[in-house]
C-alpha positions in Angstrom: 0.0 0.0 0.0 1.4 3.3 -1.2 2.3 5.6 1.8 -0.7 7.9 3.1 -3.2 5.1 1.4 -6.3 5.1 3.6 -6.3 1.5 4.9 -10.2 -0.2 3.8 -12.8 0.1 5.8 -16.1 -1.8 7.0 -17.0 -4.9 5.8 -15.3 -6.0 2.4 -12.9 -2.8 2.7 -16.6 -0.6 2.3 -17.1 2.5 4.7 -19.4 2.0 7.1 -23.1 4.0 7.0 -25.7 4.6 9.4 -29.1 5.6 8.7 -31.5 6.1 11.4 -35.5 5.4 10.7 -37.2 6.0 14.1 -41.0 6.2 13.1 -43.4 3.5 13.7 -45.0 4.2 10.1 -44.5 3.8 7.0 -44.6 7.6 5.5 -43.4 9.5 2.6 -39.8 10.0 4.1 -39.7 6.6 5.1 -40.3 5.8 1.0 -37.9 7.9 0.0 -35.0 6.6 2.8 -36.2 3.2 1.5 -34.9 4.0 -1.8 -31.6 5.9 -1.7 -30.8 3.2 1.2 -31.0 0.6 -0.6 -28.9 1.8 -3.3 -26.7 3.3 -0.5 -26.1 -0.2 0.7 -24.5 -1.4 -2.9 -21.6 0.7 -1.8 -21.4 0.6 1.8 -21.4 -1.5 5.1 -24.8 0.3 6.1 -26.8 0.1 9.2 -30.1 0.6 9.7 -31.2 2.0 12.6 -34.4 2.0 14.4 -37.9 0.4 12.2 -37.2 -2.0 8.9 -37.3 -0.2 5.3 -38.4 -2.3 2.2 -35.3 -3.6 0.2 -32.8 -1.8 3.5 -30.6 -4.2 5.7 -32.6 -5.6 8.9 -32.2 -2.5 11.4 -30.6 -3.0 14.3 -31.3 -0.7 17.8 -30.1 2.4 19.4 -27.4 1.0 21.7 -26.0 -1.2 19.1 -25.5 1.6 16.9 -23.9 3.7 20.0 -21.7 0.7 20.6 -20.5 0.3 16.7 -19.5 3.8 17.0 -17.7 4.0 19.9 -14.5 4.2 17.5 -13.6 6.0 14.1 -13.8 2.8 11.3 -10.8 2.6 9.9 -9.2 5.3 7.7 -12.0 7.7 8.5 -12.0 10.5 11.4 -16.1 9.4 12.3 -18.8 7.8 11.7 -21.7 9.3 9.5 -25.0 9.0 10.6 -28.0 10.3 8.2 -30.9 11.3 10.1 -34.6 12.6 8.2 -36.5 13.5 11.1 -36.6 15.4 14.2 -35.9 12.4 17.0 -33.4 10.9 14.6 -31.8 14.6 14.8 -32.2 14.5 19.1 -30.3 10.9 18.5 -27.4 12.1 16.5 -27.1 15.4 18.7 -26.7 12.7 21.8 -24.2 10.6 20.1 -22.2 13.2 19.4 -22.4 16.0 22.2 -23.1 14.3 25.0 -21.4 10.5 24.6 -18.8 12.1 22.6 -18.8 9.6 19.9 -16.8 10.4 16.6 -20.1 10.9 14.6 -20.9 13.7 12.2 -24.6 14.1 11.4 -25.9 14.8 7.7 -29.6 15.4 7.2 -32.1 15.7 4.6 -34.6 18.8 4.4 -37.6 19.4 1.8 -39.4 22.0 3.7 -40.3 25.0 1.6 -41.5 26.7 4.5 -40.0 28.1 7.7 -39.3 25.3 10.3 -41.0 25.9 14.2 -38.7 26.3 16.7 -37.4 22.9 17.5 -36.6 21.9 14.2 -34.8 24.9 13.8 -32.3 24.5 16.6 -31.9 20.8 15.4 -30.9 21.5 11.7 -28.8 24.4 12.8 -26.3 21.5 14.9 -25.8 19.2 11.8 -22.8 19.0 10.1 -24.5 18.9 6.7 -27.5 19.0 5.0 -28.5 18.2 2.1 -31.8 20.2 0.6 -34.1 18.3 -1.9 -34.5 21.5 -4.1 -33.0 25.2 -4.4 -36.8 26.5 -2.4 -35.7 24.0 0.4 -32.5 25.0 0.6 -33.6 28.3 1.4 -35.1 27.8 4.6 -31.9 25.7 6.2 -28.2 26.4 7.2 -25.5 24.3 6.1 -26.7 23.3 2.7 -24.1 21.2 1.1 -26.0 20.3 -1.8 -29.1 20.9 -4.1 -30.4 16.3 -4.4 -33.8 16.0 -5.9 -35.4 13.1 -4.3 -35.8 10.0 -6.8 -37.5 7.1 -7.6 -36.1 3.3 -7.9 -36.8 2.8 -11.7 -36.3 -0.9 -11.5 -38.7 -1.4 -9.1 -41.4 0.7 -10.0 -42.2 0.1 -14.0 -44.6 0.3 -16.5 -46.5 -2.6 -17.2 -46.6 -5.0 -19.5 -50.7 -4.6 -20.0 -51.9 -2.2 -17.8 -55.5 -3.4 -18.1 -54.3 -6.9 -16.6 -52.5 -4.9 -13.6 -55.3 -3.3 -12.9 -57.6 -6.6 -13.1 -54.7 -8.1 -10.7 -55.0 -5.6 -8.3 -58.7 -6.9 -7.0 -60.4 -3.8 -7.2 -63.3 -3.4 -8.8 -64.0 -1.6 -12.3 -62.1 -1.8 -15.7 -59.3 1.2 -14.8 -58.4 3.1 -12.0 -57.3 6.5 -10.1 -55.9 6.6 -7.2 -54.3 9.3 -4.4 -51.8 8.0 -2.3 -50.8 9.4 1.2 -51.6 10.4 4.6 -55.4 11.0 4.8 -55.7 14.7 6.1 -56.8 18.6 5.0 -53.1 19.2 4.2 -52.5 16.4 1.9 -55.9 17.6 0.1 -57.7 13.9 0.2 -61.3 16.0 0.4 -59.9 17.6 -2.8 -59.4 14.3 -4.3 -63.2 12.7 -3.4 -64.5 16.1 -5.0 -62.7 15.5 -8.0 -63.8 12.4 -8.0 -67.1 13.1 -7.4 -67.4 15.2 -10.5 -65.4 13.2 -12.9 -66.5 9.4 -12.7 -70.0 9.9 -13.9 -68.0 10.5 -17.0 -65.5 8.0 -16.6 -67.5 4.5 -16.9 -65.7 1.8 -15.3 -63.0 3.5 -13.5 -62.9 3.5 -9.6 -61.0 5.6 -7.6 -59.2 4.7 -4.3 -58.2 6.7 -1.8 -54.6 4.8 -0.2 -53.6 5.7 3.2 -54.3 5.8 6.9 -55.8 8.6 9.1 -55.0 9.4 12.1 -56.8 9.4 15.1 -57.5 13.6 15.2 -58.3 12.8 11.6 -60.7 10.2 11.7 -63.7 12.4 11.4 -62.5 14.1 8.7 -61.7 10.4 7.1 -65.9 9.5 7.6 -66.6 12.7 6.0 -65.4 11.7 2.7 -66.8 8.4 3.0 -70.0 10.0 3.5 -69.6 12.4 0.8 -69.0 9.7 -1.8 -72.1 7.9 -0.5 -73.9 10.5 -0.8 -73.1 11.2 -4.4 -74.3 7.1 -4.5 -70.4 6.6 -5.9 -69.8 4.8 -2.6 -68.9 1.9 -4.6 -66.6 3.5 -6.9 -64.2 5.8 -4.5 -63.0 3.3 -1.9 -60.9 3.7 0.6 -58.7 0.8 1.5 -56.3 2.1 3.9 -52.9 1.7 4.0 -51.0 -0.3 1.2 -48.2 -2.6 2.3 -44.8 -1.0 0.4 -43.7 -4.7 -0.9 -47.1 -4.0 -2.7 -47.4 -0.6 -4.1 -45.2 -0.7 -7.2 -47.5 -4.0 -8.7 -50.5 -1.9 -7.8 -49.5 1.8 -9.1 -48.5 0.0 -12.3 -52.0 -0.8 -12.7 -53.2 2.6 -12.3 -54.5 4.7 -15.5 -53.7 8.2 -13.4 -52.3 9.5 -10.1 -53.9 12.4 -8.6 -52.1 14.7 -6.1 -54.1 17.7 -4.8 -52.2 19.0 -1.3 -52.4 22.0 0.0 -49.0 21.5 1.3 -46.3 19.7 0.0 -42.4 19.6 0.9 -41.1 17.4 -2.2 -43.7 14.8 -3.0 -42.9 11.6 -4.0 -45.8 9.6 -5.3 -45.8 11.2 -8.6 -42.2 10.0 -9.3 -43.1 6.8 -8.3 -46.1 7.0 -10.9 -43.9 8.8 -13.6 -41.3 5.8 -13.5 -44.4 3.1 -13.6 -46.1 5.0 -16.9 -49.1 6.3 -15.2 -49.7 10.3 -15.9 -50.6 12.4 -13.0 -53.3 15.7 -12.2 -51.8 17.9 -9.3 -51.8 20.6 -7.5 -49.2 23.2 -7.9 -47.5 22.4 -4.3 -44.2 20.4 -3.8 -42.1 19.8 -6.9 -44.8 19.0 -8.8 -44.3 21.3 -11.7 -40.9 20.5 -12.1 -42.0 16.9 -12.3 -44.4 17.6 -15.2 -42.2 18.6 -17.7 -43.7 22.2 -19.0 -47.1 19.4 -19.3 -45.4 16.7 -20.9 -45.8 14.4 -18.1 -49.4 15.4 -16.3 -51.4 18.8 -15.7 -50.7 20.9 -12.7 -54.0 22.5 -11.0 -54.2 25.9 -9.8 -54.6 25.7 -5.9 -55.6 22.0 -6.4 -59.4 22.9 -7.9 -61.2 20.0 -8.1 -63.9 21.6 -10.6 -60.7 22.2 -13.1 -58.9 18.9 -11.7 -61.9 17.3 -12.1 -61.8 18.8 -15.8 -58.3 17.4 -16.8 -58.6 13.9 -15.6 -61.7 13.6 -18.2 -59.7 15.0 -20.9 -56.4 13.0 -20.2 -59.0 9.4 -19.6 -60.9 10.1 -22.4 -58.2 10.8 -24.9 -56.5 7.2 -25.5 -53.8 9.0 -27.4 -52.9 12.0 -25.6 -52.6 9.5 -22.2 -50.1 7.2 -24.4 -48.1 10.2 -25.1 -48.3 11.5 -21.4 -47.5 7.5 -19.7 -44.5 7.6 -22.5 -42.9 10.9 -21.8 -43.6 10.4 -17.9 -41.4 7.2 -17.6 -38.9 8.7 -20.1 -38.6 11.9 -17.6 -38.3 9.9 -14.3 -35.6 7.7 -15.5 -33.6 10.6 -17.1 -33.9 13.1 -14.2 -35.1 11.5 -11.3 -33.4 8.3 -11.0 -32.5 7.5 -7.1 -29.3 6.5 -8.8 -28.5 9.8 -9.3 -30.1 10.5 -5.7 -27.9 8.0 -3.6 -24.6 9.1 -5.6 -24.9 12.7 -5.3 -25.5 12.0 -1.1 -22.8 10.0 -0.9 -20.4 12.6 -2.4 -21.8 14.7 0.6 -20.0 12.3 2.9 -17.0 11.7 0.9 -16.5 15.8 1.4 -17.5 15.6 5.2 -14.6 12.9 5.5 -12.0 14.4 3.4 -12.6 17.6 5.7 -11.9 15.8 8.5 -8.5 13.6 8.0 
């Protein structure tokens, strides 16, 4: 070995990588960790710490991650430990300020909006972060680098004949729609059942599902919009099946004919990637990244302020034009694999570190 040669690290000479996922549920963040983890793991001895990830190494606890980094690994000053959320953030600040451990702390903000208070005095103690676009990046300190989130393009796909997805998936009707995410006023679900209230009477055979959980405080709000689509005697057409195991999702948005993503607040917003990269057009809001997604319209139709009259409006034109929703499932998977490969993602991160470690030999 040449002098000054960093001797190899981890296991198989591969730098060692924690990645801390401390929520009980499976949420958008814990999608998008899923992903650029599990590429992350092609290139290093990774640990995952806290709850499992689809596709991620099984995690291991807490303690056993405070005892693996009692020491630097080898050839590197510290340990890095990616953190997403707030008690992840606590967890790395306790690691390394108050048991001293050679840990340095990178985290991922998508916020385009000012954090509270909390949040704010944890992001201003990590050693990097990396923002998921340049409106992020405006609201946090230590911005090491602009990373768009992206989307596994292996795993999600087009398929083969979408009719035949959608006849595997169980659900009823010859097509379907679908919004995909926390049931709640923020991530616009009542804007969804509206839209869908309006467009299936012109839609024969499509149903519409509403995927996700509510919470407890949002349960009401959740029986609502059941009882609005009964109301509008479509109870049988906009269902509402809960939560969606994640082993699952790809084989059933595959199936789907469009994605629809009305919130009136969104940090990034992943389930239209995940669509894009599976062939399925989308209708959104203009919230998150979602315009950037669309490609100038190439891709789906963003909705002023999430409207369901006008949403309502483009999902009948893009479902009842055969054609134009070839060219829009074409040009969608095209875009997500070109731009917004978690490929792309998990490298650019992972130069983050290497310049974090090179900093600190």
């Amino acid at each position: 070995m040449t002098p000054g040669a960093r001797q190899p690290a981890g296991e198989n000479g591969r730098d060692p990588l924690f990645v801390l996922n401390m929520h009980r549920n499976f949420t958008g963040v814990s999608a998008t960790a899923a992903a650029v983890t599990s590429k992350q793991q092609e290139h290093y001895a990774l640990r995952l710490v806290g709850g499992p990830l689809p596709g991620c190494p099984e995690p291991i606890g807490f303690r056993e991650a405070i005892r693996l980094s009692r020491t630097p690994p080898p050839g590197r000053p510290f340990h890095i430990w990616h953190v997403r959320r707030n008690p992840e953030m606590r967890a790395g600040i306790l690691a390394r300020d108050v048991l001293r451990l050679p840990v340095r702390l990178v985290f991922t903000s998508s916020a385009q909006r000012r954090h509270s208070l909390l949040p704010r005095w944890l992001i201003a103690r990590m050693d990097a972060v990396v923002a998921t676009t340049p409106a992020a990046a405006d609201y946090v300190p230590n911005v090491r680098a602009v990373v768009p989130h992206g989307v596994d393009i292996d795993r999600f796909h087009p398929a083969e004949d979408r009719a035949e997805a959608w006849a595997h998936s169980g659900y009823p009707g010859t097509a379907g729609i679908a919004t995909i995410g926390r049931i709640r006023p923020e991530k616009g679900t009542d804007r969804f059942v509206e839209t869908m209230i309006r467009a299936l009477p012109h839609l024969p055979g499509h149903t519409a599902l509403v995927i996700g959980k509510a919470a407890k405080e949002h349960a009401g709000f959740l029986e609502g919009l059941k009882q609005k689509a009964e109301q509008a005697g479509l109870g049988d057409r906009i269902l509402f099946p809960g939560e969606v195991p994640a082993e699952a999702m790809p084989g059933l948005i595959r199936g789907l004919s469009l994605l629809v993503a009305l919130p009136r607040y969104e940090g990034y917003g992943v389930t239209p990637l995940e669509a894009m990269a599976s062939g399925v057009p989308f209708v959104a809001s203009d919230a998150g990244w979602f315009e950037t997604f669309s490609g100038a319209g190439a891709c789906g139709e963003i909705i002023a302020e999430g409207d369901p009259e006008a949403a309502a409006r483009s999902v009948v034109a893009i479902l009842s034009d055969d054609r134009r929703h070839a060219d829009l499932a074409d040009a969608a998977r095209r875009r997500a694999a070109a731009h917004f490969s978690v490929s792309a993602e998990a490298d650019a991160i992972n130069a983050v570190y290497e310049e974090l470690w090179s900093e600190g030999l």
